[in-house]
N, C-alpha and C positions, 0 to 999 in steps of 0.2 A: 504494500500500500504506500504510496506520496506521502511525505511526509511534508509537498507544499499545500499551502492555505490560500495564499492568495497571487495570482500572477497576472503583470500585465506587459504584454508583449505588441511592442508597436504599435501605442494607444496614440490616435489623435482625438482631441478632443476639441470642435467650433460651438458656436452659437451666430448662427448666420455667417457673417463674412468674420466674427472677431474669431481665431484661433485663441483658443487656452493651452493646452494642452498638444506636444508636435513629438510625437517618436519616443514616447513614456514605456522605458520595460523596468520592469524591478521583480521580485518573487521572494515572498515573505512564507517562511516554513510557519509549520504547526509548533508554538511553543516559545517565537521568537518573537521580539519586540521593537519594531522598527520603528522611529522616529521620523517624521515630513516634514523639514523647517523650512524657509528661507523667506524675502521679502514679500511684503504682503502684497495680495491683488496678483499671486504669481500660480492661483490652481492649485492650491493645497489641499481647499474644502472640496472643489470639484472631483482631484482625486481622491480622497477620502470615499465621496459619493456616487462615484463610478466602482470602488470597490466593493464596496454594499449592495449595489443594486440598485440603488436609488433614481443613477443617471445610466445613459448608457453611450460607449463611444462611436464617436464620426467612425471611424475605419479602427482598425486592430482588433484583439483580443482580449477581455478581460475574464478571467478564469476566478470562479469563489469554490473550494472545497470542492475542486475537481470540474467542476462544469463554467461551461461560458456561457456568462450570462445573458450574451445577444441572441442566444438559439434556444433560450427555455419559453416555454409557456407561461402565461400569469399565475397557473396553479402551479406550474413549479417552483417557478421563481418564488413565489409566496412560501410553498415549503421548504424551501432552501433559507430565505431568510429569517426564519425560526432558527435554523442554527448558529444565529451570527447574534449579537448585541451590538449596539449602538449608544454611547453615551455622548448626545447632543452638548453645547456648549453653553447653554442658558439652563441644562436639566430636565427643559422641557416636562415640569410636574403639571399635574391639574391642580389650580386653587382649592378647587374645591374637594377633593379627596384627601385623607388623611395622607400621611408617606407609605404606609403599609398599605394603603389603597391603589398607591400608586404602583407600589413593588409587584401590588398582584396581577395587576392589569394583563400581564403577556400569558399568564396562568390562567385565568377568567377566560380571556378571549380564545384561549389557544386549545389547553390542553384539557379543561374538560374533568377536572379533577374532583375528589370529594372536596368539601370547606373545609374539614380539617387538615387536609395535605396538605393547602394550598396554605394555612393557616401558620403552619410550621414552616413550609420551606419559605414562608415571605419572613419569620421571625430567624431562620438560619442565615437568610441572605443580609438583612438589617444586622442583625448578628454577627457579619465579618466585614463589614464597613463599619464595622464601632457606633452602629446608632441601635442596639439594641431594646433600651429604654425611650424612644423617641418615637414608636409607630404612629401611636394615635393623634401627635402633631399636625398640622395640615402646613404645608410650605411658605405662607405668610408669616408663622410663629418661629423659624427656625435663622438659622444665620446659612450662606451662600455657600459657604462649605458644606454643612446639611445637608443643603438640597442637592450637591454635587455628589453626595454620598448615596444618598438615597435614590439618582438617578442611576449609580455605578450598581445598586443593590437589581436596581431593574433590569439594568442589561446583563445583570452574570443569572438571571433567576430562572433563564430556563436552560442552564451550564452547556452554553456556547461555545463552539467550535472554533470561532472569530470574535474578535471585539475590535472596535471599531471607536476611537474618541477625538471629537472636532474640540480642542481648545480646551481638555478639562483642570487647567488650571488659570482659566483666564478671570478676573476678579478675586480672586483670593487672595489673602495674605500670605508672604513668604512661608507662615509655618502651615496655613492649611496646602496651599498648594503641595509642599514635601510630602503632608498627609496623603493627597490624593496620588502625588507618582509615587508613592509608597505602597499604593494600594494596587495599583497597576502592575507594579514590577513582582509583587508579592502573589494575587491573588492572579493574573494573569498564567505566571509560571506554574504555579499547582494546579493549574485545572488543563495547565498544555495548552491551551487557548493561543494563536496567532492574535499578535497586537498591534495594531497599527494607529500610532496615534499623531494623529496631526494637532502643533504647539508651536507658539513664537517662545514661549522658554524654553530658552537654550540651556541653561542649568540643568534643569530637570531633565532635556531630553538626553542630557551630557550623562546624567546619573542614573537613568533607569534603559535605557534603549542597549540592544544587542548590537543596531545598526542606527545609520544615520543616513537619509536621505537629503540632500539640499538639493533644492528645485528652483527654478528659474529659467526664464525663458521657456517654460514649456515642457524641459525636460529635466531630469536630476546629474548634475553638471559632479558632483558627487555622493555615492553612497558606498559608507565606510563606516568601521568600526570607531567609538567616540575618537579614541586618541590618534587614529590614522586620521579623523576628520582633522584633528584641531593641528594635524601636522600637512594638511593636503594645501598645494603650492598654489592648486588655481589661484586666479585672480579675484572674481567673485564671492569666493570660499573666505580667502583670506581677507574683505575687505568687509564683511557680515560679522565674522569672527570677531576684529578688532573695533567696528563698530559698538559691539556686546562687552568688551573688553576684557576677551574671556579666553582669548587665543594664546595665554600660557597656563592654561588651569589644567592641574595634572589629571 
């Protein structure tokens, strides 16, 4: 069996005449945690959402958990991305649902389970994001790390093949942010999960990612290991890096 999750080989990606995306390949295993930095407005989200499912490309191939996702059917596709999690970048909770409401959502809708199941694995999953005692909260009552927690509970709740995070430390403070690529790098690797997270922090993607992608221009100009990145001669590479001021962090 593959032990890739996610491949994209000779992706373009337009929107009428604007090109985003020009000759995108990369291939992220089952268990590894890749990184997407680079300047903004450069196709980060876009690839993210071509890996999912969400979008789908002008020309090339984009493969999730063995299949390409331009030749499935909507009931495939639909059953295929039950295998994957997605943690959006705002958390995307409902106000109006508790956080435990929220967790169960992909259990409700999907799998059809007795109350009680679903009762536990939403208390197991709240359970390994540290919000344990926090179910019955509804997302107005909480702080932005909370609810970044409580999204991440939802996307591992039905133990995903792929995970998939646009920006999950964006608004947080230095220490919840750690918390959350803490949580990525930790809870990611024990379930073998493929991780692919799109982040303008560079620290974080420095501290939890296996690989490192930098993207620009359309395509990833490099992807390396952190310290091969923070050692790679491009021009590009090198002038992101020293922007962040991060280009001697061991």
């Amino acid at each position: 069996m593959s032990s890739e999750a996610v491949a994209f080989e000779g992706v373009r990606k337009a929107f009428g005449a604007r090109v985003v995306l020009d000759g995108l390949s990369l291939r992220v295993a089952k268990g590894e945690i890749v990184a997407i930095i680079g300047p903004s407005g450069t196709g980060k989200s876009v690839t993210l959402r071509l890996a999912s499912g969400q979008l789908f490309p002008t020309s090339g191939a984009v493969r999730l958990l063995g299949e390409d996702l331009s030749a499935l059917s909507a009931g495939a596709l639909a059953a295929l991305r039950r295998r994957v999690g997605f943690l959006f970048q705002g958390g995307a909770l409902l106000g109006w649902k508790t956080l435990a409401q929220n967790v169960a959502l992909p259990l409700e809708e999907r799998a059809r389970l007795p109350e009680g199941e679903i009762a536990r694995r939403v208390a197991a999953a709240l359970g390994e994001v540290g919000l344990g005692d926090a179910g019955d909260l509804y997302p107005a009552e909480v702080s932005g790390g909370m609810v970044k927690r409580a999204a991440f509970a939802r996307a591992i709740i039905e133990d995903p093949e792929a995970l998939f995070f646009d920006e999950p430390t964006s608004g947080l403070d230095p220490v919840m942010a750690r918390t959350v690529d803490g949580l990525i790098a930790r809870i990611g690797r024990a379930r073998g999960a493929a991780c692919v997270v799109v982040t303008h922090d560079l620290a974080g993607a420095l501290r939890i990612a296996d690989r490192i992608a930098f993207l620009k221009g359309g395509r990833f100009l490099q992807v390396a290991a952190p310290r091969d990145l923070l050692a790679a001669p491009h021009p590009d590479v090198r002038a992101f890096l020293e922007a962040q001021s991060l280009e001697a962090m061991p």
